[in-house]
DRENPAPA-354186 format. One record per residue (C-alpha): residue in one letter; residue number from 1; x, y, z. Coordinates in nm, 4 decimals, decimal comma, padded with zeros to 6 digits. Layout:
// DRENPAPA-354186
PT  residu  num        xx        yy        zz
PT       A  NUM         X         Y         Z
...
END
This chain:
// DRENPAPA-354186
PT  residu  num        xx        yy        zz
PT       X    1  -06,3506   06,5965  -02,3503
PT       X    2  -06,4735   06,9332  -02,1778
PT       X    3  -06,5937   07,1702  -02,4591
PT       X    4  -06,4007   07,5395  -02,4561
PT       X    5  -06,6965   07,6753  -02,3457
PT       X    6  -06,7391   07,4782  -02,0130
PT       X    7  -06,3735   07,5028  -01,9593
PT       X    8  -06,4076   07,8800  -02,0045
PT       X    9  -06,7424   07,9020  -01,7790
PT       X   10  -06,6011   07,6554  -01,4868
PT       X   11  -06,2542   07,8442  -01,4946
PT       X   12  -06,4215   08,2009  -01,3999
PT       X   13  -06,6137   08,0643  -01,1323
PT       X   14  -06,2956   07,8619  -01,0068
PT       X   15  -06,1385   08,2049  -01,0236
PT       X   16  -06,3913   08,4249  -00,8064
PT       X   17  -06,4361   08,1408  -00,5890
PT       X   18  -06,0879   08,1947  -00,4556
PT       X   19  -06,2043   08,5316  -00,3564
PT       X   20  -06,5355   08,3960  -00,2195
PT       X   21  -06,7011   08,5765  -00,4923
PT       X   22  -07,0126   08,4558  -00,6806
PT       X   23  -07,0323   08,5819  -01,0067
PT       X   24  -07,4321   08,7525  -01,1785
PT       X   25  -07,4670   08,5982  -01,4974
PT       X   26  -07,2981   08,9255  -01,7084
PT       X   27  -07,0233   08,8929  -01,4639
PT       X   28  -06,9678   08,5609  -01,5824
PT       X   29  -06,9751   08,6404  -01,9313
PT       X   30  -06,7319   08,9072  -01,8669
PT       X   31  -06,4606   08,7689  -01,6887
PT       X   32  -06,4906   08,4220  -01,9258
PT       X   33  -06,1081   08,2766  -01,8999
PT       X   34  -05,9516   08,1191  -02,1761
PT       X   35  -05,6191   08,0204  -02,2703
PT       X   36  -05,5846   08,0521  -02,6711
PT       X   37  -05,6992   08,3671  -02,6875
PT       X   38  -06,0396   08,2026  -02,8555
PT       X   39  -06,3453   08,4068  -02,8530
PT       X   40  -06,6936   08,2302  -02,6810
PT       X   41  -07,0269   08,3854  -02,8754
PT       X   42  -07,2991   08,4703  -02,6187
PT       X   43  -07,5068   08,2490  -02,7944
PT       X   44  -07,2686   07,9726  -02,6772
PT       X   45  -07,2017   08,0781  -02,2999
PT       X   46  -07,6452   08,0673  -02,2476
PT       X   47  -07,5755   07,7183  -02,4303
PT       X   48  -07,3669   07,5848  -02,1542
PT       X   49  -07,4439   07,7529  -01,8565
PT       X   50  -07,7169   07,6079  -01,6949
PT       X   51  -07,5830   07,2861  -01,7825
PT       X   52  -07,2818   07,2201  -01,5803
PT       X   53  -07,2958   07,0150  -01,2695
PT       X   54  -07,0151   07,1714  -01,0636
PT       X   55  -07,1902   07,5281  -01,0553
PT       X   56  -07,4957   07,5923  -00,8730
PT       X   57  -07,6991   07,9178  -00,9305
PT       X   58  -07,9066   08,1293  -00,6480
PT       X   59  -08,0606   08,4059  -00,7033
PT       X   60  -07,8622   08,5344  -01,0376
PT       X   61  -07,5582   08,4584  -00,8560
PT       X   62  -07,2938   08,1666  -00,9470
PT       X   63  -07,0853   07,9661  -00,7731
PT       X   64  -06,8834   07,5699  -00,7382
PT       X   65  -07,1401   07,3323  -00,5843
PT       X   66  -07,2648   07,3191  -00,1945
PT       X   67  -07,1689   07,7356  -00,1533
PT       X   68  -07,4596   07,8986  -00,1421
PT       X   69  -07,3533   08,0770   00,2104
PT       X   70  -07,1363   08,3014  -00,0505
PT       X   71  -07,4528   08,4660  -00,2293
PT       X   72  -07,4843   08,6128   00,1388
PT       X   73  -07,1012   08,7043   00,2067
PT       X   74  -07,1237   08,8902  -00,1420
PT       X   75  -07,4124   09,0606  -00,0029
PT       X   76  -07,2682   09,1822   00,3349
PT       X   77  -06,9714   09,2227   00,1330
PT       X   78  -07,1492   09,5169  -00,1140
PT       X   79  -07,2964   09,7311   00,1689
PT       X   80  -06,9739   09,7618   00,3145
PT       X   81  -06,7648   09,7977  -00,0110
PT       X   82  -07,0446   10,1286  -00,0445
PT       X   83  -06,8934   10,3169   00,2674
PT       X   84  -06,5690   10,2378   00,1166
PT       X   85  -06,6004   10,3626  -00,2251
PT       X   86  -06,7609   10,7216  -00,1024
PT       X   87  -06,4345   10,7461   00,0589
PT       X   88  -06,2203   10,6687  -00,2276
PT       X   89  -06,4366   10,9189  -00,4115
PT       X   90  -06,4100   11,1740  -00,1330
PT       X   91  -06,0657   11,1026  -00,1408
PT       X   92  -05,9750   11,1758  -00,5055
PT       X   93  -06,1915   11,4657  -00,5033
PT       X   94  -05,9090   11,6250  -00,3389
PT       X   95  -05,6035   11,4043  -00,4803
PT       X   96  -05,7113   11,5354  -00,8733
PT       X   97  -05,5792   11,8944  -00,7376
PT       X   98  -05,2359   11,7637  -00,7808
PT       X   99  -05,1658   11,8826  -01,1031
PT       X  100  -04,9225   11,5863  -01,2505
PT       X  101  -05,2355   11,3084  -01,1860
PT       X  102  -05,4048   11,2386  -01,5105
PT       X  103  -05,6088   10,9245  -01,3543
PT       X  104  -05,7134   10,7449  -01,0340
PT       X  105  -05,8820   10,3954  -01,0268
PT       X  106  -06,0005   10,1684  -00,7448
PT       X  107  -05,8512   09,8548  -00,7618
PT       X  108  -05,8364   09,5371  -00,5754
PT       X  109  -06,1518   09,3413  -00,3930
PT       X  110  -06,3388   09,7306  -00,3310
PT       X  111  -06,2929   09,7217  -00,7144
PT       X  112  -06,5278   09,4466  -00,7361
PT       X  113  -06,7730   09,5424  -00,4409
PT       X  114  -06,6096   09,2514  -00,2530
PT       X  115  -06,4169   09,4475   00,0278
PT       X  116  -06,4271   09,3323   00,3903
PT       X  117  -06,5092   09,5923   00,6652
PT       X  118  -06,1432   09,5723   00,8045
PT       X  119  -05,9697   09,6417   00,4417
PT       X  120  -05,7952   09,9203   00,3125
PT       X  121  -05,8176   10,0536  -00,0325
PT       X  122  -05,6388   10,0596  -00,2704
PT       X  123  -05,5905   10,3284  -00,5526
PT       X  124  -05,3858   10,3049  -00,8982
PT       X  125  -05,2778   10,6603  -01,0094
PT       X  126  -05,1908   10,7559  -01,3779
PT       X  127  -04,9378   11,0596  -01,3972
PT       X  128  -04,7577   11,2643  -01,6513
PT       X  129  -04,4409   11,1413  -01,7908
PT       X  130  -04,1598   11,1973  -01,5474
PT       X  131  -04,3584   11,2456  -01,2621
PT       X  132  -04,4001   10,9205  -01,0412
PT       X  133  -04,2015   10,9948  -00,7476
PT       X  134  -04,3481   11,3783  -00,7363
PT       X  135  -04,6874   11,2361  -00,7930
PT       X  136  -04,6518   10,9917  -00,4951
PT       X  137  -04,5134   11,2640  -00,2623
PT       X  138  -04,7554   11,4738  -00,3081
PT       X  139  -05,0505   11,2097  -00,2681
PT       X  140  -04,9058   11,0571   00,0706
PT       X  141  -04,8574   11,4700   00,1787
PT       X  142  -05,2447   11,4640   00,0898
PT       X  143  -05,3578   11,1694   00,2420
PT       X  144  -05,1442   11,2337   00,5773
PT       X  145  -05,3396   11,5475   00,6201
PT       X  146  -05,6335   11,3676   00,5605
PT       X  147  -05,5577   11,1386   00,8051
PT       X  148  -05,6454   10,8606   00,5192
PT       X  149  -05,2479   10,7266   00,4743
PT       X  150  -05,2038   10,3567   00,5218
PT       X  151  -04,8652   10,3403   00,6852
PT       X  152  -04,6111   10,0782   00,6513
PT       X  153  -04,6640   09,7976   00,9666
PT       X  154  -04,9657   09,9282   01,0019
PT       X  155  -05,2414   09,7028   01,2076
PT       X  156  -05,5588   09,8551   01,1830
PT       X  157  -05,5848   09,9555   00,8015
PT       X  158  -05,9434   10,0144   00,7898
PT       X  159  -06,0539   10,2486   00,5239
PT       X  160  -05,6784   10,3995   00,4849
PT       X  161  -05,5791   10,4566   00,1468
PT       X  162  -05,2794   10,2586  -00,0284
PT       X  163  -05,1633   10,4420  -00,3289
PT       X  164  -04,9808   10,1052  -00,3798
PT       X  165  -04,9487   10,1616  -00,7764
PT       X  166  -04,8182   10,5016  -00,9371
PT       X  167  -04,7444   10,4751  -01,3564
PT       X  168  -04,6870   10,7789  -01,6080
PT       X  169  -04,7823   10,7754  -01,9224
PT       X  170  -04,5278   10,5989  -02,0795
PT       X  171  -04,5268   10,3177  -01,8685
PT       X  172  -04,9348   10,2321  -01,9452
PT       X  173  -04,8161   09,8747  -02,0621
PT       X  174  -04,8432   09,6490  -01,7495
PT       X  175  -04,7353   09,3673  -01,8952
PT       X  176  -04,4019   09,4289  -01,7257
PT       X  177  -04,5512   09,3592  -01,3722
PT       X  178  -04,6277   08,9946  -01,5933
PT       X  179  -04,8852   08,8846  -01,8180
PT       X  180  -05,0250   08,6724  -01,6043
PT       X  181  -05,4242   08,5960  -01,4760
PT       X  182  -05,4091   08,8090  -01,1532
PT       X  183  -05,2391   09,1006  -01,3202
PT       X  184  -05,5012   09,0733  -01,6151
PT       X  185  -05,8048   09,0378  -01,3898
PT       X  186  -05,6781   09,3731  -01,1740
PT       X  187  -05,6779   09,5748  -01,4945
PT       X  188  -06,0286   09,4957  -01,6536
PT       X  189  -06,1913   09,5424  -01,3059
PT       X  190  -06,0303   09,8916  -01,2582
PT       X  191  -06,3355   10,1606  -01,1732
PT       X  192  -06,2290   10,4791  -01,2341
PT       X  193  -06,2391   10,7961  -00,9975
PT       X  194  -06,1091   11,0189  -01,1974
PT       X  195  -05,9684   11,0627  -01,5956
PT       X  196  -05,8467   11,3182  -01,7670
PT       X  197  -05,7384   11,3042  -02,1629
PT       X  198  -05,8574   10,9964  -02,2197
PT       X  199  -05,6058   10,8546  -01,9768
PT       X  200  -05,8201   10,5457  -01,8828
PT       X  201  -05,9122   10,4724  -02,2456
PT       X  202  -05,5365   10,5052  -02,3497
PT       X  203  -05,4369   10,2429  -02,0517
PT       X  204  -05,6935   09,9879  -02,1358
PT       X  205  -05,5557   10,0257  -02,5609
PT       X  206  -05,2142   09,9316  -02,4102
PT       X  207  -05,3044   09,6319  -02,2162
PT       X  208  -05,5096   09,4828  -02,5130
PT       X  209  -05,3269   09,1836  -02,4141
PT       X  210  -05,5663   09,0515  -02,1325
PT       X  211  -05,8518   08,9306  -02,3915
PT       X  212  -05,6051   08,6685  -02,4492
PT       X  213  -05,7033   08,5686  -02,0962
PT       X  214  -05,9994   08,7498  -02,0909
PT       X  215  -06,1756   08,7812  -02,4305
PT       X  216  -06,4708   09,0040  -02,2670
PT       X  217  -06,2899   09,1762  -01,9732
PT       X  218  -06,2476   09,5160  -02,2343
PT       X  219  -06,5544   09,7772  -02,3936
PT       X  220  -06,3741   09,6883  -02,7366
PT       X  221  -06,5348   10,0242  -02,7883
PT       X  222  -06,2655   10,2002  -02,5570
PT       X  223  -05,9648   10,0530  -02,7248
PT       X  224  -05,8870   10,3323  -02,9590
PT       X  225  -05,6741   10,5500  -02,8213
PT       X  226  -05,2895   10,5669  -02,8393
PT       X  227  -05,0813   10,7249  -02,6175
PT       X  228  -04,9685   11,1053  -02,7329
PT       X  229  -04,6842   11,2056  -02,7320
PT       X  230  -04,5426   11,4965  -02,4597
PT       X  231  -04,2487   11,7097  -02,3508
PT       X  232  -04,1488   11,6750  -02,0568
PT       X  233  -04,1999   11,9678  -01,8273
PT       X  234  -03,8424   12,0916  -01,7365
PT       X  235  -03,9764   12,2699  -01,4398
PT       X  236  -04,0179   11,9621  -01,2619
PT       X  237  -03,6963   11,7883  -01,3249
PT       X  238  -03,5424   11,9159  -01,0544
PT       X  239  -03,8333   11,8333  -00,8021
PT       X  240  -03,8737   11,5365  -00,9198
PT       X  241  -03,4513   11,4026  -00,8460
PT       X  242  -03,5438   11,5258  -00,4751
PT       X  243  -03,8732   11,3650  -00,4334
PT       X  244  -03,6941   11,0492  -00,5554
PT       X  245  -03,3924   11,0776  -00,3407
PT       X  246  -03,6117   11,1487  -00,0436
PT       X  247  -03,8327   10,8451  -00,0651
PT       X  248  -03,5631   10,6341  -00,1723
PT       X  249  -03,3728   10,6552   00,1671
PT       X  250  -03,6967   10,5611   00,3381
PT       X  251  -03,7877   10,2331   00,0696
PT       X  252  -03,4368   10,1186   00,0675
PT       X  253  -03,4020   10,0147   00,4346
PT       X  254  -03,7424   09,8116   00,4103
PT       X  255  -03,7584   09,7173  -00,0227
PT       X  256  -03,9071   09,3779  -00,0569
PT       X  257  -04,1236   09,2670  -00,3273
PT       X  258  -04,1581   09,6570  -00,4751
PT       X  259  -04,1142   09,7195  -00,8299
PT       X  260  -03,9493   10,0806  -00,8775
PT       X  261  -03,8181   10,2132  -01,2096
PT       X  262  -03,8654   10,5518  -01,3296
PT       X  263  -04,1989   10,5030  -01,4740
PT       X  264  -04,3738   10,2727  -01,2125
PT       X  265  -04,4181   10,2353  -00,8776
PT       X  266  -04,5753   09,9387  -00,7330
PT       X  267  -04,5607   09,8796  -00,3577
PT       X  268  -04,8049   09,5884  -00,2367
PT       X  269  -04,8148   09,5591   00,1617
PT       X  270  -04,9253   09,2338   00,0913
PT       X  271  -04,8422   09,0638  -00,2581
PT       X  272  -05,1082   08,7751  -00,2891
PT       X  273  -05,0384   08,7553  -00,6472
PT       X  274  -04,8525   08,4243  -00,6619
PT       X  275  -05,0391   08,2659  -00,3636
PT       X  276  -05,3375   08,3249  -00,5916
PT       X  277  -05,2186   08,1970  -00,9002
PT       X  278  -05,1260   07,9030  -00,7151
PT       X  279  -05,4094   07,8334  -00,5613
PT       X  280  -05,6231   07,8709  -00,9031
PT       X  281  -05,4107   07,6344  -01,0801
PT       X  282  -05,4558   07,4243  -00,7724
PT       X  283  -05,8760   07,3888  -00,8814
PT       X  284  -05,7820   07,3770  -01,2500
PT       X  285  -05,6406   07,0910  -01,1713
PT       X  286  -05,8560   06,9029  -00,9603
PT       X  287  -06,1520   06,9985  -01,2131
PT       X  288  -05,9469   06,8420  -01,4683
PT       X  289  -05,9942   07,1685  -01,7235
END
């Protein structure tokens, strides 16, 4: 019987590997998976991890046997993901003058240096309570006069922005997109652009539920913070029933897989979530872990 600790190891590595991703050695350790929320010591991760067959190692990187060719796709891979990050940061530097956004976060493969050169990126915005649809309103006003706005249909999506996730504050707790892997992985490899009042810390302390999945994916250091309590600003009430309505008539005639409430937007041109899943319990499988 596979010890926890190989199981954990070989189920990280299956993970990436989906994304053609091979993991450093802290990565690893980081984004350990396990499935009763048991915690591996760092003394027992260097135990096993030179020592299992199906994972080759070159230089610091790890992967499933016979892929070496991805330690140089991950390299390619990090130059480009560069270009694209100074543009989210360019970006935001001109999104955080919207006065409702309390955080912005890269997400997705540019999250983990693995974007491709024809990707978009994609951002996940924090705003005040009662503020999603004004928040997202004024972002795609931004990015259309920044010529940055990924539109829907779009072909060529290089380095356009997809605000494609828009919470407030009272929403932090993702687990209602699912508690699931993918949704657990997106979270811990959030890097932040911008954060105001502790929003980032206060996000993370509300999705304490991924080191169930991920006992190392969280800076248990970060998890202190609760989420305040705050009026909402009556001044934007009215604003914010027309930015609603407006969008709304636009969302309606093309609403797919979109999850829309009053506290969260998520719009995913492309939702690989259970494709992924499926594929990664695919490997489990046929690792017998």
């Amino acid at each position: 019987m596979k010890s926890a600790v190989l199981k954990a190891i070989v189920k990280a590595v299956l993970y990436s590997d989906i994304f053609n991703y091979p993991l450093t050695r802290d990565e690893l350790w980081k984004y350990l998976i396990v499935d009763d929320e048991k915690k591996i010591s760092r003394k027992e991760f260097e135990e096993e991890i030179d020592q299992i067959a199906s994972i080759e190692e070159a230089e610091g990187m790890y992967f499933c046997s016979h892929k070496t060719r991805l330690v140089g796709i991950r390299k390619k891979r990090e130059k480009v993901s560069q270009g694209k990050f100074r543009i989210a940061q360019s970006v935001s530097r001109y999104l955080r003058f919207i006065p409702t956004i309390q955080f912005i976060g890269v997400s997705g493969g540019l999250a983990m240096s693995n974007a491709d050169s024809k990707d978009d990126i994609d951002l996940f915005i924090i705003c005040e309570k009662g503020t999603v649809w004004t928040t997202r309103l004024l972002t795609l006003v931004v990015l259309e006069v920044l010529g940055r706005r990924r539109k829907r249909n779009e072909k060529n999506v290089r380095d356009k922005i997809c605000a494609n996730m828009i919470i407030d504050e009272k929403s932090l707790d993702c687990s209602v997109l699912g508690r699931d892997l993918f949704v657990a992985h997106e979270i811990v490899q959030m890097k932040p652009l911008l954060n105001r009042n502790n929003m980032f810390e206060k996000f993370l302390t509300m999705n304490k539920w991924v080191l169930g999945m991920l006992p190392n994916g969280m800076d248990t250091e970060m998890l202190r913070y609760q989420n305040t309590k705050k009026k909402k600003k009556k001044s934007l009430t009215i604003f914010e029933r027309f930015a609603k309505w407006l969008q709304l008539k636009s969302i309606t005639r093309h609403q797919t897989t979109e999850v829309i409430t009053d506290g969260i937007l998520a719009f995913h041109p492309k939702d690989y979530r259970w494709s992924i899943l499926k594929e990664y319990d695919k490997r489990v499988k046929r690792y017998e872990i």
